[in-house]
ZAMARGU-4260 file (C-alpha; in steps of 0.2 Angstrom, whole numbers, plus 5000, padded with zeros to 4 digits):
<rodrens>
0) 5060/4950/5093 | 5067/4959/5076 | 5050/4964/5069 | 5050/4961/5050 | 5034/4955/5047
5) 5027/4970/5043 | 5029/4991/5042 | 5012/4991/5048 | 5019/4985/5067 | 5029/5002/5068
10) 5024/5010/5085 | 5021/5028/5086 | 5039/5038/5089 | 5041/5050/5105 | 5038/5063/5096
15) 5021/5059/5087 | 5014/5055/5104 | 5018/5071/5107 | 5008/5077/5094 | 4994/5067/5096
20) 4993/5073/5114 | 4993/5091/5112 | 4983/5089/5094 | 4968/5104/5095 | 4952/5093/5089
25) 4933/5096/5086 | 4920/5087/5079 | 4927/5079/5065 | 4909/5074/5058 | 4902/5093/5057
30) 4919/5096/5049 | 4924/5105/5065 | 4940/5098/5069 | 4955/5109/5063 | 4969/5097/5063
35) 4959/5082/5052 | 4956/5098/5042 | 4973/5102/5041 | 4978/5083/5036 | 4966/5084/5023
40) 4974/5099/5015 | 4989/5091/5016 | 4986/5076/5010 | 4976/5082/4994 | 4991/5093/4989
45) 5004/5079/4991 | 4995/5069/4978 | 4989/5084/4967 | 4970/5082/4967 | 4957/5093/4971
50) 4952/5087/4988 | 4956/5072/5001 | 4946/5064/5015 | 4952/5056/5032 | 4946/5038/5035
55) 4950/5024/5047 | 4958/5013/5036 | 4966/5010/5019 | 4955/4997/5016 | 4940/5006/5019
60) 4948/5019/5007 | 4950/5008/4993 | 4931/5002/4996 | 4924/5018/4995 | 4934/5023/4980
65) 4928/5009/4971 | 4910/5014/4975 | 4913/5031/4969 | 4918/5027/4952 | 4908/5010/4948
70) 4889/5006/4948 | 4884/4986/4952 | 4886/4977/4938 | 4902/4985/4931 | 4920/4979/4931
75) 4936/4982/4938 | 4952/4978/4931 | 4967/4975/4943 | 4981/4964/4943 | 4976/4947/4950
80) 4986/4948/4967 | 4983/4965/4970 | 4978/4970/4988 | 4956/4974/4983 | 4958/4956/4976
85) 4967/4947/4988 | 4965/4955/5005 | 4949/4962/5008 | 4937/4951/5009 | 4930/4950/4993
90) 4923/4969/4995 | 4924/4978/4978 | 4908/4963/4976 | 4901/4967/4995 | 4899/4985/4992
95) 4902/4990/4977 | 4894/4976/4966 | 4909/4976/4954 | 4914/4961/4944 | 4932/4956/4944
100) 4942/4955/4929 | 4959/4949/4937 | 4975/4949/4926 | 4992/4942/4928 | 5009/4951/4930
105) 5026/4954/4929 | 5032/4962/4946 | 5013/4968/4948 | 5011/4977/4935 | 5002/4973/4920
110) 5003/4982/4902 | 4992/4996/4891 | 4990/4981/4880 | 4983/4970/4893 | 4972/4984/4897
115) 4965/4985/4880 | 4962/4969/4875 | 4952/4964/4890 | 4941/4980/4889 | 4924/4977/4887
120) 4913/4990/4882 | 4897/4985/4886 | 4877/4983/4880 | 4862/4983/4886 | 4859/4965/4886
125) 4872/4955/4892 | 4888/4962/4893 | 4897/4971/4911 | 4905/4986/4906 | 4923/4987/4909
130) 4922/5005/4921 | 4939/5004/4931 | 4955/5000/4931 | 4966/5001/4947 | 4984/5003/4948
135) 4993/4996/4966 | 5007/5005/4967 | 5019/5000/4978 | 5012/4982/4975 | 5012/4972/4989
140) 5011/4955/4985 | 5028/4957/4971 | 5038/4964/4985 | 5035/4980/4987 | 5039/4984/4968
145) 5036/5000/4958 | 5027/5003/4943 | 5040/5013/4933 | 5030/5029/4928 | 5032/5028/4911
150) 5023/5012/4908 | 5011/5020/4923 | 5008/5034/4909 | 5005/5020/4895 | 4993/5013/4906
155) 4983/5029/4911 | 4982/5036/4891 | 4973/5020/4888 | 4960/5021/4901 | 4958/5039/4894
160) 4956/5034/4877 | 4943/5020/4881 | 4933/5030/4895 | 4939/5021/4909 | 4940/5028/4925
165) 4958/5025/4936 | 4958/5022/4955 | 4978/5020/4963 | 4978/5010/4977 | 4994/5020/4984
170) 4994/5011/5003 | 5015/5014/5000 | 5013/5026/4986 | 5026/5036/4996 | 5040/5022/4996
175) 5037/5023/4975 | 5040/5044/4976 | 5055/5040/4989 | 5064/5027/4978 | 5061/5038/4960
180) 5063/5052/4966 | 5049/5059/4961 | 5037/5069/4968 | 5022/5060/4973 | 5010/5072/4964
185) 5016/5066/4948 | 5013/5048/4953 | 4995/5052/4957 | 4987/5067/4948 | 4984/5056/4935
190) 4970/5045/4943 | 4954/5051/4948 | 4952/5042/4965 | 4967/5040/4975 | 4971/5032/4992
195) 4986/5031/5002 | 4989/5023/5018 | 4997/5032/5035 | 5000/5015/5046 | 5012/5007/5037
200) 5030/5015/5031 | 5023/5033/5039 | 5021/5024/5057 | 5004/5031/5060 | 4993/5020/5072
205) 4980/5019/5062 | 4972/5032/5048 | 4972/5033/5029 | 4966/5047/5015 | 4954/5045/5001
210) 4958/5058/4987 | 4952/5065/4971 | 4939/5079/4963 | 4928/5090/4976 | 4914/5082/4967
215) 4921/5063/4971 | 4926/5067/4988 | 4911/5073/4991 | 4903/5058/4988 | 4915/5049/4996
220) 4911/5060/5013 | 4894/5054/5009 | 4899/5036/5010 | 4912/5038/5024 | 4896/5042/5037
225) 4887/5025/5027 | 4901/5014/5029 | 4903/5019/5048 | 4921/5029/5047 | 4914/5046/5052
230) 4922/5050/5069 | 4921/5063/5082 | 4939/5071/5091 | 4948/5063/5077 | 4961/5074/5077
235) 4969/5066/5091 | 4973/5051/5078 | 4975/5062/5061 | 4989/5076/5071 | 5000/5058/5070
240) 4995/5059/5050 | 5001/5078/5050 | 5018/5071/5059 | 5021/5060/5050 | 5019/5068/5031
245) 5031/5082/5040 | 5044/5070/5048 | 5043/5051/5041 | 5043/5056/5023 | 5058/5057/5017
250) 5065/5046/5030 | 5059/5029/5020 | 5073/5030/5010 | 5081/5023/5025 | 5069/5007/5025
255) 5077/5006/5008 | 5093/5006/5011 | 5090/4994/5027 | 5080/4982/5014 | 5093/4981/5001
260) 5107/4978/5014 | 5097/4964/5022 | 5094/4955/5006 | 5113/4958/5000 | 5117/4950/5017
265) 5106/4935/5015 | 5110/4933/4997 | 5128/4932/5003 | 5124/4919/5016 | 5115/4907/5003
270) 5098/4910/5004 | 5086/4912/4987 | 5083/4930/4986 | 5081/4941/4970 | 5091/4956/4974
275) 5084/4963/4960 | 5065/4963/4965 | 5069/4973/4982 | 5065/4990/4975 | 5059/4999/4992
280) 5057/4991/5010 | 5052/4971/5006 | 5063/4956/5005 | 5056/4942/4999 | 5063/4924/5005
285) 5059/4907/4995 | 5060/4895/5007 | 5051/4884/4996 | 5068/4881/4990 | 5077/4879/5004
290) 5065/4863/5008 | 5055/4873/5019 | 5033/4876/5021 | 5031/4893/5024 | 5023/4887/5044
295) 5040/4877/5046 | 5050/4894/5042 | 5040/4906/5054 | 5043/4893/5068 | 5059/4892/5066
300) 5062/4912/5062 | 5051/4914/5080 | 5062/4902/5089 | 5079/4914/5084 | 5070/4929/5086
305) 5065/4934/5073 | 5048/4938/5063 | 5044/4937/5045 | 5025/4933/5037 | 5020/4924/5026
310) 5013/4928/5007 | 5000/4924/4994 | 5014/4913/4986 | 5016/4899/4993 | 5032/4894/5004
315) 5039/4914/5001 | 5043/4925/5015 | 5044/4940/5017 | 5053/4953/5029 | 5047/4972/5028
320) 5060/4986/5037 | 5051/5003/5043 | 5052/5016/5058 | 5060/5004/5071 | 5070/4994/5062
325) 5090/4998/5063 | 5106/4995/5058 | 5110/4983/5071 | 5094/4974/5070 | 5099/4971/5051
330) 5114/4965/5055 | 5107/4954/5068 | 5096/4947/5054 | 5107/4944/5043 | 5115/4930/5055
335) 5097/4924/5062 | 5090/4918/5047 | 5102/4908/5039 | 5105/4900/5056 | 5084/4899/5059
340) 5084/4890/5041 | 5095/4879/5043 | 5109/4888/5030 | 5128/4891/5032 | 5134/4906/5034
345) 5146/4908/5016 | 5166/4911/5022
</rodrens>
């Protein structure tokens, strides 16, 4: 199997297991175990804020962040596909008791002048006030695309200027920093709560951080035990976070490539792919206009060999390259699918 539906099915490399076996742990709860220290440190730096913490997931993450900044009854702001809107299970509501306030987009990302005009400041009476806008950055559901920083700036003086509080969902936040060339502090300094995700492009098995002021994180530690995500040895999982911030940086730019010659090869063989939305590791395939459901599409791309999965918009695809996908397996691709949907190779 070419495995494209997501860079979360990355497995650990030789040499993270490595780490992970000889990783020196503690109790991770008392703040007793070095290495998840040592992530911690990391991880906070890499995203120039004051502090980080080390959770199971990014999901999680996000949750907590949300909690940290809102009060039940406020609102968040985010674009209407985003990942805390879409994909986990309705919880800025569950835990956080945050209204919604959903807005559409162009590539995921929606302006300063959205962000104004749906502002709502509040009363005592009747009104939500409007208390955080979040930015996903990469954002999944476009394709991997990347907020360009200087509308991410227009966006942020706006919340300032209103008194809104800014979370970045940065699960790929990296594969933004990678394909800018920026570092990724600058991307992330600017938001009080920060999250980032090490399962995906970094290959991690599992593992996510939470960042921002020692006063949110602490808070946020606070609700790490409450929401069940305090662990004990855990730096047998975080020394694959310390690898992989070391090692599989500044390696994405190799998913990047692989992405963008896997959709100039498919484009090539006549299938409907916008070349110019692959900005990092995805390529999304519109097999709605090739006929095709998106079910009809997996079954036939698991029959050659091949796995894709599907997305929030109906009949699109998408393929995502990370840590295990090669050259050759790109190349393989690029003859698969065509053949598993049915579309001629171009001479």
């Amino acid at each position: 199997m070419i495995e494209l539906r997501s860079d979360t099915k990355s497995q650990p490399t030789p040499a993270m297991r490595e780490a992970i076996a000889y990783a020196v742990v503690g109790d991770e709860q008392r703040r007793e175990d070095p290495t998840v220290l040592r992530l911690e440190r990391s991880g906070a730096e890499l995203l120039g804020q004051e502090e980080a913490v080390f959770l199971p997931t990014a999901t999680m993450a996000n949750e907590i962040a949300l909690r940290v900044l809102g009060r039940p009854g406020d609102e968040v702001i985010a674009e209407e596909n985003s990942h805390i809107f879409i994909a986990e299970l309705g919880g800025p509501a569950v835990h956080a008791g945050l209204m919604a306030r959903p807005l559409p987009s162009v590539g995921g990302r929606f302006t300063a002048a959205q962000v104004r005009r749906a502002f709502r400041p509040g009363d005592s009476t009747h009104v939500s006030r409007t208390r955080i806008v979040s930015v996903e950055n990469t954002h999944n559901a476009s394709g991997g695309r990347i907020w360009p920083p200087s509308e991410l700036r227009a966006v942020v003086a706006t919340c300032r200027e209103l008194g809104i509080d800014l979370h970045l969902d940065g699960a790929r936040l990296l594969n933004a920093a990678v394909a800018l060339g920026t570092p990724a502090r600058e991307l992330a300094s600017p938001f009080d709560t920060v999250t980032l995700c090490l399962s995906k492009g970094l290959g991690c098995p599992l593992g996510a951080l939470i960042a921002g002021s020692d006063e949110r994180m602490a808070e946020a530690r606070r609700l790490k035990h409450q929401f069940g995500g305090a662990m004990r040895q855990a730096g047998i999982v975080a020394a694959a976070g310390v690898y992989a911030l070391e090692h599989h940086f500044d390696r994405l730019a190799e998913d990047h490539t692989r992405a963008r010659r896997l959709g100039e090869g498919l484009l090539e063989a006549g299938l409907p792919i916008d070349l110019d939305a692959v900005e990092t590791n995805f390529v999304q395939v519109d097999v709605g206009a090739l006929g095709l459901t998106s079910q009809d599409a997996l079954r036939r791309l698991a029959g050659e060999g091949v796995g894709l999965s599907a997305t929030i918009h109906p009949n699109v695809l998408r393929a995502v390259t990370h840590l295990d996908v090669t050259d050759e397996a790109v190349e393989q691709a690029i003859e698969l699918i065509p053949k598993a949907l049915g579309v001629l190779v171009r001479a």
